[in-house]
MIDOSE-1310 file (N, C-alpha, C; in nm, 2 decimals, decimal comma, always signed):
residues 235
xxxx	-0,07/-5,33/+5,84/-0,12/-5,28/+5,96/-0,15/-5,40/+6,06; -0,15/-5,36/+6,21/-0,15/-5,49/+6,27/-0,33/-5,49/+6,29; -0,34/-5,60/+6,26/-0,45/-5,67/+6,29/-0,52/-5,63/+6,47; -0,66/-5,61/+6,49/-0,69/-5,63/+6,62/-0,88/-5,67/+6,64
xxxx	-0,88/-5,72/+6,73/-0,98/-5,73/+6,77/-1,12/-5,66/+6,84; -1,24/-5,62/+6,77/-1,30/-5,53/+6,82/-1,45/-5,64/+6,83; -1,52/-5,61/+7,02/-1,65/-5,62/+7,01/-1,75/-5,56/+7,00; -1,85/-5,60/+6,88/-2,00/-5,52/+6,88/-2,11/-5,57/+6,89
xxxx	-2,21/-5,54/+6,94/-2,35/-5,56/+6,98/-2,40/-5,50/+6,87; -2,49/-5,63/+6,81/-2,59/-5,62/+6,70/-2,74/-5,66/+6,76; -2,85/-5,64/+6,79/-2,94/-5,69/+6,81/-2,92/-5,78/+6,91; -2,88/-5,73/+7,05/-2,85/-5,75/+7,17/-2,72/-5,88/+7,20
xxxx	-2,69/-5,94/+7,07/-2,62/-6,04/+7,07/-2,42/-5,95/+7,03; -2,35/-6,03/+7,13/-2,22/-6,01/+7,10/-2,14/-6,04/+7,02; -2,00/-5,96/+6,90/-1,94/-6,07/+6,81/-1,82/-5,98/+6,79; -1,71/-6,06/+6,79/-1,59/-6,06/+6,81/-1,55/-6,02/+6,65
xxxx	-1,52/-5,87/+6,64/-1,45/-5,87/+6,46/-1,33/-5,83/+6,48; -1,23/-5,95/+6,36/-1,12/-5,87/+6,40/-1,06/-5,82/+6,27; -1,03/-5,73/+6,29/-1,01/-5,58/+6,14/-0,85/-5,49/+6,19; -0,82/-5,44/+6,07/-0,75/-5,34/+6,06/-0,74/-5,20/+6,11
xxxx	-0,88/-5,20/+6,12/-0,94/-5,06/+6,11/-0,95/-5,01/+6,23; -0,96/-4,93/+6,25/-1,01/-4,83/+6,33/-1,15/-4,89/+6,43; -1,11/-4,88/+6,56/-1,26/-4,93/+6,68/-1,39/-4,84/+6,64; -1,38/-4,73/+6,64/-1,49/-4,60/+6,64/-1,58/-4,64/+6,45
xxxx	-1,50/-4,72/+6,36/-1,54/-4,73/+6,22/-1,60/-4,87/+6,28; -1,57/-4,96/+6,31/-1,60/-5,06/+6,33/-1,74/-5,09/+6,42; -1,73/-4,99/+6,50/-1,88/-4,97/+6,57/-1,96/-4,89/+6,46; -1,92/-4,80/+6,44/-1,99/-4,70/+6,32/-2,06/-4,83/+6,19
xxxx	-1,97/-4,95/+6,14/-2,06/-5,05/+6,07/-2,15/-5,11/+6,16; -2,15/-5,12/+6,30/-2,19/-5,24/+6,36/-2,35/-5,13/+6,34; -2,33/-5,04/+6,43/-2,45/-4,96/+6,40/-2,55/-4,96/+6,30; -2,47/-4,94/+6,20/-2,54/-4,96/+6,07/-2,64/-5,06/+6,01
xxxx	-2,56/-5,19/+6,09/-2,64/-5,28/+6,05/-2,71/-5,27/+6,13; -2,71/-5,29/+6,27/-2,87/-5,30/+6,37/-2,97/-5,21/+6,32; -2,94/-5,07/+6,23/-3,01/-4,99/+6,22/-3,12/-5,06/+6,10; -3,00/-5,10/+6,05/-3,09/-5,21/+5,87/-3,19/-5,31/+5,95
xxxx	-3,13/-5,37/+6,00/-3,20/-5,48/+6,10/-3,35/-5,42/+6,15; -3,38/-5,35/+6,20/-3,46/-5,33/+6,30/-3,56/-5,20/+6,14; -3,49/-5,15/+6,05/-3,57/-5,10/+5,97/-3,67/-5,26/+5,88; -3,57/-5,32/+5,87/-3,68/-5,43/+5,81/-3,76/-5,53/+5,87
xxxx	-3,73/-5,48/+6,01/-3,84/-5,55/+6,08/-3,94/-5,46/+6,10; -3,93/-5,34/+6,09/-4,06/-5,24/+6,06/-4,17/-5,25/+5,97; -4,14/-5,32/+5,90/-4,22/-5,37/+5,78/-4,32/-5,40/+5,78; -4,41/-5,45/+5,88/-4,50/-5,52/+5,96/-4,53/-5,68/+5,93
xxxx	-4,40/-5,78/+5,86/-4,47/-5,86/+5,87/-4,39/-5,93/+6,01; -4,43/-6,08/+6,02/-4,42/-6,16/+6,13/-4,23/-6,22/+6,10; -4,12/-6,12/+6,09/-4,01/-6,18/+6,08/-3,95/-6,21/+6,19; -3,81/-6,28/+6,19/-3,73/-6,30/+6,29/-3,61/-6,25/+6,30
xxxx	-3,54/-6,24/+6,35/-3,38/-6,17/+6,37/-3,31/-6,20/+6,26; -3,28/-6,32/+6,22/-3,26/-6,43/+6,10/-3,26/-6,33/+5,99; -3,44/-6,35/+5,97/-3,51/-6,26/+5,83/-3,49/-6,16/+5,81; -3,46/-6,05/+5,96/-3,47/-5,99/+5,90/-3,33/-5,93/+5,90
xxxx	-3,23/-5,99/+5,95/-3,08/-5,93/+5,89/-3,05/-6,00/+5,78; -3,11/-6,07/+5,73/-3,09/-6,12/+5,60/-3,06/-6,02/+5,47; -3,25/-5,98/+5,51/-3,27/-5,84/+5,45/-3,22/-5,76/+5,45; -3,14/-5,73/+5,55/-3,04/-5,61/+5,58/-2,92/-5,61/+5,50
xxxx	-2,84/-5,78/+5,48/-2,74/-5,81/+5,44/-2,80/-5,74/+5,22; -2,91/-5,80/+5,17/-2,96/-5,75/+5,09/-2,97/-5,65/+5,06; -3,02/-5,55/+5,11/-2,99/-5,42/+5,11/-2,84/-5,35/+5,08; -2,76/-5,41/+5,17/-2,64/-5,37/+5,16/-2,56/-5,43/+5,05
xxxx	-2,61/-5,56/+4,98/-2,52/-5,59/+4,91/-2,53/-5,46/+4,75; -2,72/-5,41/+4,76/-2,79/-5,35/+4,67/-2,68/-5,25/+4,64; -2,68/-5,16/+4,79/-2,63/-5,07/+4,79/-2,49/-5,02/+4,73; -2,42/-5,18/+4,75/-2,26/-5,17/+4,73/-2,26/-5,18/+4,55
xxxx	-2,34/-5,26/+4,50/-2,37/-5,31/+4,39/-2,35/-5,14/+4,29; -2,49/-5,12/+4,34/-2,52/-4,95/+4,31/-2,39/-4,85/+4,32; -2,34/-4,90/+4,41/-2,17/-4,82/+4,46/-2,12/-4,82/+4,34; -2,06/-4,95/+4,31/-1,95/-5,00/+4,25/-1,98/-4,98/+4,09
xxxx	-2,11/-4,98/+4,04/-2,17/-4,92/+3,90/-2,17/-4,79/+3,88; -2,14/-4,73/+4,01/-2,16/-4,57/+4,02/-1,98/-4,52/+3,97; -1,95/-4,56/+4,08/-1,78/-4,57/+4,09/-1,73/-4,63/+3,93; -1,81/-4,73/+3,88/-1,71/-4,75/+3,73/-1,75/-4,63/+3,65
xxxx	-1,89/-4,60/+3,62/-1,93/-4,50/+3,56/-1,82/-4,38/+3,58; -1,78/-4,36/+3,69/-1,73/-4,22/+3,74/-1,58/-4,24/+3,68; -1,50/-4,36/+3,71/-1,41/-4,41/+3,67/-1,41/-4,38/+3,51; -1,51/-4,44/+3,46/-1,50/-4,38/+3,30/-1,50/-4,23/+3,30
xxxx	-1,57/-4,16/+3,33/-1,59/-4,05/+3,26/-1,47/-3,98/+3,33; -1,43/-3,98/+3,42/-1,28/-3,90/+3,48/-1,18/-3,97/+3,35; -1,17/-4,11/+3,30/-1,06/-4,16/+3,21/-1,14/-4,06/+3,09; -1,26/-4,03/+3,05/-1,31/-3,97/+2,91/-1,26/-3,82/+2,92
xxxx	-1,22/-3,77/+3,08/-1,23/-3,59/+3,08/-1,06/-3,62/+3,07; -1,02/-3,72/+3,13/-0,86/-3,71/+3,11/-0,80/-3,66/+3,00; -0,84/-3,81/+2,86/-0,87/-3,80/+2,79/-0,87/-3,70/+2,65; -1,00/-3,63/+2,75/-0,99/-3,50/+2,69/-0,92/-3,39/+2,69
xxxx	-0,87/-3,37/+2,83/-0,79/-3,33/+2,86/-0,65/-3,31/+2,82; -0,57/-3,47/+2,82/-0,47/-3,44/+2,76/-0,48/-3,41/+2,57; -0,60/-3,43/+2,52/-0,59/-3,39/+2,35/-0,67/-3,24/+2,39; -0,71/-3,15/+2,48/-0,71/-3,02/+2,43/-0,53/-2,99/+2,52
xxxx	-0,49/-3,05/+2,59/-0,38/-3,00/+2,61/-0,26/-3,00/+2,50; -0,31/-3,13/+2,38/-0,26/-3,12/+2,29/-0,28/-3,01/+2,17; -0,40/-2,97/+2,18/-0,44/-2,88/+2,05/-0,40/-2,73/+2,15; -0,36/-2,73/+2,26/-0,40/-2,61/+2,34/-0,21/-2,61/+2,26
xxxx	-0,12/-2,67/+2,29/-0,01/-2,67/+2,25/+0,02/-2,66/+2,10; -0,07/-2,69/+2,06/-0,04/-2,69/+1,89/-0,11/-2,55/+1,83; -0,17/-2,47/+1,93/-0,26/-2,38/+1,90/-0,11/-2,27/+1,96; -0,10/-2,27/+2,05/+0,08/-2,22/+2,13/+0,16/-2,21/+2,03
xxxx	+0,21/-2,32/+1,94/+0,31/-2,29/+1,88/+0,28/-2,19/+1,70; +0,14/-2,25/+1,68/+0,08/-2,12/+1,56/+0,08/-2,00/+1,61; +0,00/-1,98/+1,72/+0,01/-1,85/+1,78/+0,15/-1,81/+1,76; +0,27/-1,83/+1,80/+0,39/-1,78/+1,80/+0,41/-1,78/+1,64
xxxx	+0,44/-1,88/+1,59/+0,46/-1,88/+1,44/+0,35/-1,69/+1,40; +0,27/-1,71/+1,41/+0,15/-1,63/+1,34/+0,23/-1,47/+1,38; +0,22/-1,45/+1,54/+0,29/-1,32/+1,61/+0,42/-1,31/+1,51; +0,52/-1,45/+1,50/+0,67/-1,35/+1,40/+0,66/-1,36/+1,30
xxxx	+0,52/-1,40/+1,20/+0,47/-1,35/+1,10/+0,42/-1,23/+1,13; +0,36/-1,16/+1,23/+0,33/-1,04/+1,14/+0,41/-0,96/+1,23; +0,52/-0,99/+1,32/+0,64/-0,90/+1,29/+0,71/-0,87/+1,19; +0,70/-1,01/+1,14/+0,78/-0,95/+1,03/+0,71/-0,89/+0,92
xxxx	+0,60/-0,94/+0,89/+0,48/-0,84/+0,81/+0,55/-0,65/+0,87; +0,52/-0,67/+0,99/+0,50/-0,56/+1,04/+0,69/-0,45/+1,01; +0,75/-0,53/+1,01/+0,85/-0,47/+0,95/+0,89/-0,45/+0,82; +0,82/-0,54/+0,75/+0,83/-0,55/+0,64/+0,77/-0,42/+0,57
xxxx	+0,65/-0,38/+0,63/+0,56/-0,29/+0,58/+0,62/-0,16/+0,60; +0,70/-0,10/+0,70/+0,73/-0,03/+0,74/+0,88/-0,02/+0,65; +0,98/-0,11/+0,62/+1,07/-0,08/+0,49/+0,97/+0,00/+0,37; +0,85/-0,08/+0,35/+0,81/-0,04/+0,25/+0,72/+0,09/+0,18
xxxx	+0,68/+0,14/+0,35/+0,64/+0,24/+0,36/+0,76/+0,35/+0,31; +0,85/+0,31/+0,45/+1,00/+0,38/+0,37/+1,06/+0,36/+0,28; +1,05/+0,31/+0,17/+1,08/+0,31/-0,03/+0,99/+0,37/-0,07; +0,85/+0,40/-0,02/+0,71/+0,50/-0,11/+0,78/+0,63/-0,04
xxxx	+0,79/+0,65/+0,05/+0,81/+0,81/+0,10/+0,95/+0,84/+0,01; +1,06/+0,77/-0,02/+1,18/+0,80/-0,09/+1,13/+0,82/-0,23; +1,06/+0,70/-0,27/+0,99/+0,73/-0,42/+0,91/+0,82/-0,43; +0,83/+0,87/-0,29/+0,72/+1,00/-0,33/+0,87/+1,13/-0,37
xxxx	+0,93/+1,13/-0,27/+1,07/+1,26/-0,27/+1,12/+1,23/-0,41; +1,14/+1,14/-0,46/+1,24/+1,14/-0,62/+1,11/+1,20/-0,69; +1,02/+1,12/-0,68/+0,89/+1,16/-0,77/+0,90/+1,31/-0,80; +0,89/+1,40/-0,64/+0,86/+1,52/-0,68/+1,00/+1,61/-0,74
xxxx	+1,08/+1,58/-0,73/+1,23/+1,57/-0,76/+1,24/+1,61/-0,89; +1,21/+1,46/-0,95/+1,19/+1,44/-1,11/+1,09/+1,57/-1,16; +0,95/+1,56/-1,09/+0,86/+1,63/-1,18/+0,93/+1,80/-1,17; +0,96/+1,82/-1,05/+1,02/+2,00/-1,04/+1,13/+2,00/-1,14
xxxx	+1,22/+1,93/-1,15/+1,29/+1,94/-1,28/+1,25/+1,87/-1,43; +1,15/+1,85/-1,42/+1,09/+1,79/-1,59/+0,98/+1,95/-1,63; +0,95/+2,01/-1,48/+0,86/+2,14/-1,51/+0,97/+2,26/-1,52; +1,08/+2,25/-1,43/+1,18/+2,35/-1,45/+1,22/+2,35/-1,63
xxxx	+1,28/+2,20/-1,70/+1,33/+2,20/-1,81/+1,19/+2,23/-1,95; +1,08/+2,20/-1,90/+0,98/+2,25/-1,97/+0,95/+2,38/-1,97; +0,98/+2,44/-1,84/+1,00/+2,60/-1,84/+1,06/+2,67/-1,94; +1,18/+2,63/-1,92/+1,32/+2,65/-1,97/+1,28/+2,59/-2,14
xxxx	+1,25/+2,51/-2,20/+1,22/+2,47/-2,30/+1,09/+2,55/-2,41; +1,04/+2,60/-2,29/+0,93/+2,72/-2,38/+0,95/+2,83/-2,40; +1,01/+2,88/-2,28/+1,11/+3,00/-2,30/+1,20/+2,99/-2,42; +1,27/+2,91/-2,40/+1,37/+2,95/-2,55/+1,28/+2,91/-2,68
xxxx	+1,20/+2,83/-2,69/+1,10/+2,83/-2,81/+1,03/+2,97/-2,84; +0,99/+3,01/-2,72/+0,92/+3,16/-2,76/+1,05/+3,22/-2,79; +1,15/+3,24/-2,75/+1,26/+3,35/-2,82/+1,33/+3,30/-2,91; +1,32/+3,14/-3,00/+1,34/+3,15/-3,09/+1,15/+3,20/-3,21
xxxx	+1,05/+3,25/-3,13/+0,95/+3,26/-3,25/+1,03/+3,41/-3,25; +1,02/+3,43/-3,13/+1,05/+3,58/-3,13/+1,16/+3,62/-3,23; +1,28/+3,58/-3,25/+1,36/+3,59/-3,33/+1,34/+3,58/-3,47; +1,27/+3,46/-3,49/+1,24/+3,44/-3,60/+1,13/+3,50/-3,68
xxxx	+1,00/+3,59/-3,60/+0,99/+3,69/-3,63/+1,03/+3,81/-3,66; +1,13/+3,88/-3,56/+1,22/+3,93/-3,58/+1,32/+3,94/-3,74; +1,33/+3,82/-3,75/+1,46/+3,79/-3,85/+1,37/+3,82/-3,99; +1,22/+3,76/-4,03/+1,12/+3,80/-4,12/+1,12/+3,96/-4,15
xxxx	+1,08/+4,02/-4,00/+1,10/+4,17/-4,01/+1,22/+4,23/-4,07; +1,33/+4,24/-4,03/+1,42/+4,27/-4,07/+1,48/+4,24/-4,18; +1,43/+4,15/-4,22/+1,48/+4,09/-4,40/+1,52/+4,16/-4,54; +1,43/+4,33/-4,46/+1,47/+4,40/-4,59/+1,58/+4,41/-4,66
xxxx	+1,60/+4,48/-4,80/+1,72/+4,49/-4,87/+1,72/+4,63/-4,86; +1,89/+4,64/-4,80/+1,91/+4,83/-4,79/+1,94/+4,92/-4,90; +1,88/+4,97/-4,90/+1,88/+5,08/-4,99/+1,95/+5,17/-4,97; +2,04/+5,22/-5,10/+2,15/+5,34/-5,07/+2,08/+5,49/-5,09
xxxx	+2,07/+5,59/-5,03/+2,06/+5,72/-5,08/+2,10/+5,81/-5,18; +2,02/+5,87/-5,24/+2,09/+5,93/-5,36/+2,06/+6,07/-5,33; +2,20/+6,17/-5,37/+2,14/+6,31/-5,40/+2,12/+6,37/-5,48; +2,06/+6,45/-5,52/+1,99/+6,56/-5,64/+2,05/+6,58/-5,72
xxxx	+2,19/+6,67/-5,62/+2,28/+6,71/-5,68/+2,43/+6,67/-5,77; +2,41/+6,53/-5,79/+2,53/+6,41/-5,83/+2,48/+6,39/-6,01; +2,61/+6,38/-6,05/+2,56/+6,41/-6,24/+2,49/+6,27/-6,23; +2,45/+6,27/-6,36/+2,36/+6,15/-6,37/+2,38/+6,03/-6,44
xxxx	+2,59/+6,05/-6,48/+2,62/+5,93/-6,55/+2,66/+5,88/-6,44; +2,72/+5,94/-6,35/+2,78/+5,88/-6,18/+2,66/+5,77/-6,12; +2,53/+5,89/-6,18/+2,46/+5,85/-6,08/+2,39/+5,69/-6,13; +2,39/+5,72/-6,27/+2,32/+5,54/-6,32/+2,45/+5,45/-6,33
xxxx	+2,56/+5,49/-6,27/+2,64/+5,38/-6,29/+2,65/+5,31/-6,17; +2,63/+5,37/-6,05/+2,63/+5,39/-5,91/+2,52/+5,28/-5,86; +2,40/+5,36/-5,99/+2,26/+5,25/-5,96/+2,25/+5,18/-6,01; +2,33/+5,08/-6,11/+2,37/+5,00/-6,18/+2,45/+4,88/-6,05
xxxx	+2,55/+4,95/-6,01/+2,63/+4,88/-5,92/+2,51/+4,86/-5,80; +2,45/+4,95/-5,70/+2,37/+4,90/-5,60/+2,27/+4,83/-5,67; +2,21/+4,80/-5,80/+2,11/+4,70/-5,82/+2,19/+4,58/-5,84; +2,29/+4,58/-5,83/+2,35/+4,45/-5,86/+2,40/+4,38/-5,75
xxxx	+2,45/+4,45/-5,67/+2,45/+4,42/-5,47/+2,34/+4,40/-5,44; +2,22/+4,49/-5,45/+2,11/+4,44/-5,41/+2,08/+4,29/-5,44; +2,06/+4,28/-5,57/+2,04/+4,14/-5,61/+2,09/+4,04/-5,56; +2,25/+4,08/-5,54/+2,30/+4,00/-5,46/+2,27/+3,94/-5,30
xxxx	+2,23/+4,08/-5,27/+2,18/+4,07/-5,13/+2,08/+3,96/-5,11; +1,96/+4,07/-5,18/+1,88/+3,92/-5,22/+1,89/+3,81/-5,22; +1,98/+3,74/-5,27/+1,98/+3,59/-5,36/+2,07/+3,53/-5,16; +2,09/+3,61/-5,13/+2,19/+3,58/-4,98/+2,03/+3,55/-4,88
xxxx	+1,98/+3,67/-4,86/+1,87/+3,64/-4,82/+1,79/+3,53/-4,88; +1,74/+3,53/-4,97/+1,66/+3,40/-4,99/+1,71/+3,26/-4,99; +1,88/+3,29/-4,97/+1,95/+3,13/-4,95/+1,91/+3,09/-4,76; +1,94/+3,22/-4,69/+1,93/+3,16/-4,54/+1,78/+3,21/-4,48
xxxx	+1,69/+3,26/-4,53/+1,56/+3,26/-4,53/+1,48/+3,22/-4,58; +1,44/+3,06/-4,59/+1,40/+2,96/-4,63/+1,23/+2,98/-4,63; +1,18/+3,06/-4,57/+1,04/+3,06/-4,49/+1,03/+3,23/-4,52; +0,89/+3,27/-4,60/+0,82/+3,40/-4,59/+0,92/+3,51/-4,62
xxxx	+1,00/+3,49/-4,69/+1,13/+3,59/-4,72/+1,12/+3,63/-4,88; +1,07/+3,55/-4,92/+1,05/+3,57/-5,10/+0,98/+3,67/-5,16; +0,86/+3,74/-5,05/+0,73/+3,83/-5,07/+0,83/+3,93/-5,01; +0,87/+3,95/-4,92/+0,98/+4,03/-4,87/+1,09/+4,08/-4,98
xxxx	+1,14/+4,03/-5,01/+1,25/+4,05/-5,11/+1,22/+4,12/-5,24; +1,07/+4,06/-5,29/+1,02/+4,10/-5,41/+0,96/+4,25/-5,37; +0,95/+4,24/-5,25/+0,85/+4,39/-5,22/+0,94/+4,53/-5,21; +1,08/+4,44/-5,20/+1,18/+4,56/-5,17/+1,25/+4,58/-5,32
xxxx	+1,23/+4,50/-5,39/+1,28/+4,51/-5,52/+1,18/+4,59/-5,56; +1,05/+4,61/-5,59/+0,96/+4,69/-5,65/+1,02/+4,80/-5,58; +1,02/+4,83/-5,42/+1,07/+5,00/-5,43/+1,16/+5,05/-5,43; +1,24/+4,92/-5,45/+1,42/+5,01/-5,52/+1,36/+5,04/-5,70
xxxx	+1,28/+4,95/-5,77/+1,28/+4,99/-5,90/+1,21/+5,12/-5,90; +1,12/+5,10/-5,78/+1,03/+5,27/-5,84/+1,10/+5,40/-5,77; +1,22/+5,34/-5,67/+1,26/+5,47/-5,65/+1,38/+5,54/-5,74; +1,47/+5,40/-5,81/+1,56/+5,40/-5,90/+1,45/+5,47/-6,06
xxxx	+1,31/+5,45/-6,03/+1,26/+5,51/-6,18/+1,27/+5,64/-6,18; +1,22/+5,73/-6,01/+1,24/+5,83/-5,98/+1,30/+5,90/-6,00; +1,42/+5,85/-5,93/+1,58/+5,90/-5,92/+1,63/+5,93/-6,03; +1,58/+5,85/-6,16/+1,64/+5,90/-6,31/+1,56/+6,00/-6,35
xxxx	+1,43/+6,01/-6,36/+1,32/+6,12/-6,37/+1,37/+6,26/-6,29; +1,40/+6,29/-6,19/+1,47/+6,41/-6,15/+1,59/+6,40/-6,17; +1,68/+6,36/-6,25/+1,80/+6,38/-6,27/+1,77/+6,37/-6,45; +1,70/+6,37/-6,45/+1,71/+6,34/-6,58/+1,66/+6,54/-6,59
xxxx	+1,54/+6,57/-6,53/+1,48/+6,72/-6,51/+1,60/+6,80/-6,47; +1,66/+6,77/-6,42/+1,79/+6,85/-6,35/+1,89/+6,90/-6,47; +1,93/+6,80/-6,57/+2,01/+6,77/-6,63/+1,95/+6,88/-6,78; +1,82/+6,90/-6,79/+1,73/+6,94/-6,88/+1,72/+7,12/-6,82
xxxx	+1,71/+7,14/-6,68/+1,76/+7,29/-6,61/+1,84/+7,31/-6,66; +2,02/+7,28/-6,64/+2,09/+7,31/-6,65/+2,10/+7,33/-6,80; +2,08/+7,25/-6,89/+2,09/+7,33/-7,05/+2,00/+7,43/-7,08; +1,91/+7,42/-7,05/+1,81/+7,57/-7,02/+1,92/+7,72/-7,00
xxx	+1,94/+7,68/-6,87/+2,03/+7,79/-6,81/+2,14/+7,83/-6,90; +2,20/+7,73/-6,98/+2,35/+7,77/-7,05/+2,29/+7,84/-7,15; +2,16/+7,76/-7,20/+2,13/+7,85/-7,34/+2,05/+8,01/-7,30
């Protein structure tokens, strides 16, 4: 910048400064100081122009002093917030990139959970799947257990040995030869039966043999009476 020359009146005296700056700043210092000047001559003691812009120059050197201790201080702590600044800008950035990491973790948490939800609802459906047909075939498994007791009851019932009918009227060598042959079928029957009725068939068998013997004792007892009529009659 070009250099120029500015006059100011300090304490009625004239002085030629030549500065850079601006005329209106350069009065604005001149000011200043007459103002320092004439405050330290208020003081009350016996000074002179001399003394007391001296004092003035002192003051201002205080002041600048105090400036420039103020200004480093400030200087530090703007370098301390910088500082700080750029290391939360760094944690602020390292906090940015977990955050993200963290969010497509629990996307994918979040998808993940939802496959998995969808494998328990397929497993709940087989579950009930399986059990309706493990309770269908246990249905179906008791049922035929009861109709085999049923049968097998049945088959105990029925076990008897059949017995042939005899009539009154039939001679009585026919007739014990007849009962000769059905005791021997019977027997046979019998021995059939107690081969494929392994279970409660034996008391059965025996029970029907006592009333073929007591009806076969019968049967000879009135034929035998019959047989004892008819010679009666001839004689």
């Amino acid at each position: 910048m070009e250099k120029k020359r500015v006059s100011v009146q300090i304490e009625g005296r004239n002085y030629a400064v030549i500065t850079t700056e601006e005329k209106s700043y350069v009065l604005g210092v001149a000011d200043e100081v007459t103002e320092s000047i004439r405050h330290a001559a208020q003081t009350g003691r016996n000074l002179d122009t001399r003394d007391c812009a001296v004092l003035a120059a002192l003051d201002f050197c205080d002041d600048r002093h105090k400036a420039e201790h103020r200004n480093t201080e400030l200087v530090e702590k703007a370098d301390q917030i910088i500082r700080q600044s750029a290391e939360l800008a760094k944690q602020c950035k390292e906090y940015k990139t977990k955050l993200a990491a963290a969010i497509n973790e629990n996307t994918n948490l979040t998808k993940r959970i939802r496959a998995l939800e969808e494998q328990l609802r397929l497993l709940l459906r087989e579950n009930e799947s399986l059990k309706k047909n493990t309770d269908s075939r246990q249905l179906e498994n008791e049922k035929k257990f009861e109709k085999a007791v049923r049968d097998k009851k049945a088959e105990k019932l029925m076990g008897y040995v059949p017995m042939r009918q005899y009539s009154l009227f039939e001679d009585a060598a026919p007739a014990d030869k007849t009962d000769s042959a059905d005791a021997a079928g019977m027997n046979s029957t019998n021995q059939t039966n107690n081969t494929h009725n392994t279970h409660n068939t034996h008391n059965t068998n025996n029970t029907n043999n006592t009333n073929y013997s007591n009806f076969t004792a019968n049967h000879n007892t009135n034929t035998n009476n019959k047989n004892k009529s008819r010679k009666n009659g001839k004689n």
